[in-house]
C-alpha positions in Angstrom: 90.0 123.7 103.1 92.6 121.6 101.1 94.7 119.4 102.4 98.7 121.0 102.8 101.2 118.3 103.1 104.3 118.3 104.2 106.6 115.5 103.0 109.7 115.6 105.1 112.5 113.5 104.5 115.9 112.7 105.7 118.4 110.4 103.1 122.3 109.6 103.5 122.3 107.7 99.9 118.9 108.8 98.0 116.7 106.0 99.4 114.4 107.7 101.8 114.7 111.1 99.3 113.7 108.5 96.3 110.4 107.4 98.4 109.6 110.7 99.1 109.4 112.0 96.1 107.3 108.8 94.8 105.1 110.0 97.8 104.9 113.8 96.7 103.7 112.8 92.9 100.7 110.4 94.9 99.8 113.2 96.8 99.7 115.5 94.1 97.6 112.9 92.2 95.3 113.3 94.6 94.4 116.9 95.1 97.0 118.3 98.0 99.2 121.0 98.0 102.8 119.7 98.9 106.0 120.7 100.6 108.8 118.3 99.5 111.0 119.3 102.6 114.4 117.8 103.3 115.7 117.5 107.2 118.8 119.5 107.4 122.1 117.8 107.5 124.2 117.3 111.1 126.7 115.4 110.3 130.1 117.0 109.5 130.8 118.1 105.8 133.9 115.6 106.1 132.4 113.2 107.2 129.4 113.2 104.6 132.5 113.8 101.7 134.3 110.7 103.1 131.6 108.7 101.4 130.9 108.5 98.0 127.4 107.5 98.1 126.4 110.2 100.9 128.5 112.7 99.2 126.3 112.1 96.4 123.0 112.1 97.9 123.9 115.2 99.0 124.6 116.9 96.3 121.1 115.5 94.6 119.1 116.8 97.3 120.8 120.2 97.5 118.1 121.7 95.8 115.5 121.2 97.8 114.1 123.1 100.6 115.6 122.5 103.6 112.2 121.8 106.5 111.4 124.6 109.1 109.1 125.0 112.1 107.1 127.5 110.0 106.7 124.5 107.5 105.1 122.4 110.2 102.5 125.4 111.1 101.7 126.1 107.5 100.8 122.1 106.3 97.9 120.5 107.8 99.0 116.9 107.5 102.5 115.5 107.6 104.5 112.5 105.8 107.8 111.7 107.2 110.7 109.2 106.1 113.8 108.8 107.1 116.2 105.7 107.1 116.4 103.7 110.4 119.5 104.5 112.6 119.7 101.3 115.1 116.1 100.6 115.3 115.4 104.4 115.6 115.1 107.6 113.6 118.3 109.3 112.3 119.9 112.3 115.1 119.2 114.4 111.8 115.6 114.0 112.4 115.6 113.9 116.3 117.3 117.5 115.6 114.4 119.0 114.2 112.1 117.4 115.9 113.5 119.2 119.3 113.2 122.5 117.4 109.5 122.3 117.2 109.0 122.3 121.1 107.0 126.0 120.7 105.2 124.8 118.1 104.0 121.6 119.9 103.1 124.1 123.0 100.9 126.2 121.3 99.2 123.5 119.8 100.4 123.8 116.7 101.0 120.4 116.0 98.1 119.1 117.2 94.7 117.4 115.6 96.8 117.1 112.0 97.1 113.5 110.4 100.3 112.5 110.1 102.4 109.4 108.9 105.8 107.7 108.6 108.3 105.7 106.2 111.7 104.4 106.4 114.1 101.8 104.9 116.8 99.9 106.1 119.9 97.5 105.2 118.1 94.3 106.0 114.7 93.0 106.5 114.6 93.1 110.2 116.7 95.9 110.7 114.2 98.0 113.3 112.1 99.7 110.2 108.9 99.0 112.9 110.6 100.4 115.6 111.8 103.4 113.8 108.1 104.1 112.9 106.4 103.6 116.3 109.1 105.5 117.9 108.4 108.8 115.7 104.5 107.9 115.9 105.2 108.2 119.8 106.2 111.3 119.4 103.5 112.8 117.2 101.2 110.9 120.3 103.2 113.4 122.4 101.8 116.3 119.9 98.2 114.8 119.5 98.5 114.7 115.5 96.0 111.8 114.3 98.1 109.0 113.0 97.4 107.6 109.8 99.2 104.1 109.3 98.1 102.1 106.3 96.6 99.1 108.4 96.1 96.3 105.9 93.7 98.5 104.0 95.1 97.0 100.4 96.7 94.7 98.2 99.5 96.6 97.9 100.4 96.7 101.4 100.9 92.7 101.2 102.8 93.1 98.2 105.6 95.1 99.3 106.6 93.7 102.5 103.5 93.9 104.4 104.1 96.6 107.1 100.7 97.9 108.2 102.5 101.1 110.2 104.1 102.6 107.2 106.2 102.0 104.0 109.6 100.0 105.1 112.3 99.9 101.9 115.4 97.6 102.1 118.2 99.3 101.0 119.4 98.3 97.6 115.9 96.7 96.7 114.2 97.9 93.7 111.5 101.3 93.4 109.6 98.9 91.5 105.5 99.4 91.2 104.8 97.4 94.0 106.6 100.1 96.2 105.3 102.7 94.1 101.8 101.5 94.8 102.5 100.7 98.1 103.7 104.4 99.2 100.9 105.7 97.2 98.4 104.2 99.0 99.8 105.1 102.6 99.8 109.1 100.9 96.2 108.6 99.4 95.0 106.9 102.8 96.6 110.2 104.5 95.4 112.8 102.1 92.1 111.3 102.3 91.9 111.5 106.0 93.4 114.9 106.0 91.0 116.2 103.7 88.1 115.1 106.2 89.5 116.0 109.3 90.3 119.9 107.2 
């Protein structure tokens, strides 16, 4: 069985959408099927037009799919990033995360590796929190959670979070986030190819 990934991401100004698709080409790279899935926007239209940079995150992402419960049955592992919202994960992606409740009670969620991403304004803007919080949750499904750890160089390089990829906004997509972010999606594949 090959691995199916799912790469859902939530992004107000392109940050978190930027990392995931730097995440999709890594998983590609190494042998999964992927679902580049964006988390459906909550927020008011006006709102989201009353700020330039949202506005035009918005309209770069509008092609992409927008993620569904049926998405969740069909992958086998799951990446997620999203941007931290008060040391937490965005409403948008506590949204969908509620829809899945059938899915999480049939089991549907379960025994499937999963990991998480996220950026920030600032260094210690509650990017670890965010993470743990959401890998709380996929405790609550009994997905296997697949953190980096300190399993290579490039961990230390970027920032040195050993739950998952943390970006600071405005900070470059240089290679050491590149290699960072590929790393946490090889370690995932890999593990979601053994447990498949």
């Amino acid at each position: 069985m090959s691995v199916k990934l799912a790469i859902l991401f939530y992004s107000t100004y392109g940050t978190n959408h930027a990392m995931a698709e730097i995440a999709a080409e890594a998983a590609r790279a190494a042998g999964a099927e992927v679902r580049l899935l964006r988390i459906a926007e909550t927020a008011p239209e006006a709102v989201v037009n009353s700020q330039d940079g949202w506005k035009a995150a918005a309209a770069a992402q509008s092609g992409i799919a927008v993620a569904t419960p049926e998405d969740m049955e069909w992958a086998n592992a799951y990446l997620f990033s999203a941007p931290t919202r008060f040391g937490s994960a965005p409403s948008q992606l506590r949204a969908f995360i509620d829809t899945l409740g059938g899915q999480w009670f049939t089991g549907k969620l379960a025994n499937k590796a999963v990991s998480a991403m996220t950026s920030a304004q600032n260094v210690h803007g509650g990017q670890e929190a965010t993470i743990l919080g959401l890998y709380t949750t996929f405790l609550h499904w009994g997905s296997i959670i697949v953190a980096p750890g300190f399993t290579d160089a490039s961990i230390f390089a970027a920032g040195g979070n050993p739950y998952g990829y943390s970006h600071t906004q405005g900070a470059a997509m240089d290679d050491k986030v590149k290699a960072a972010i590929g790393h946490q999606t090889k370690r995932l594949v890999e593990v979601a190819a053994k447990l498949a």
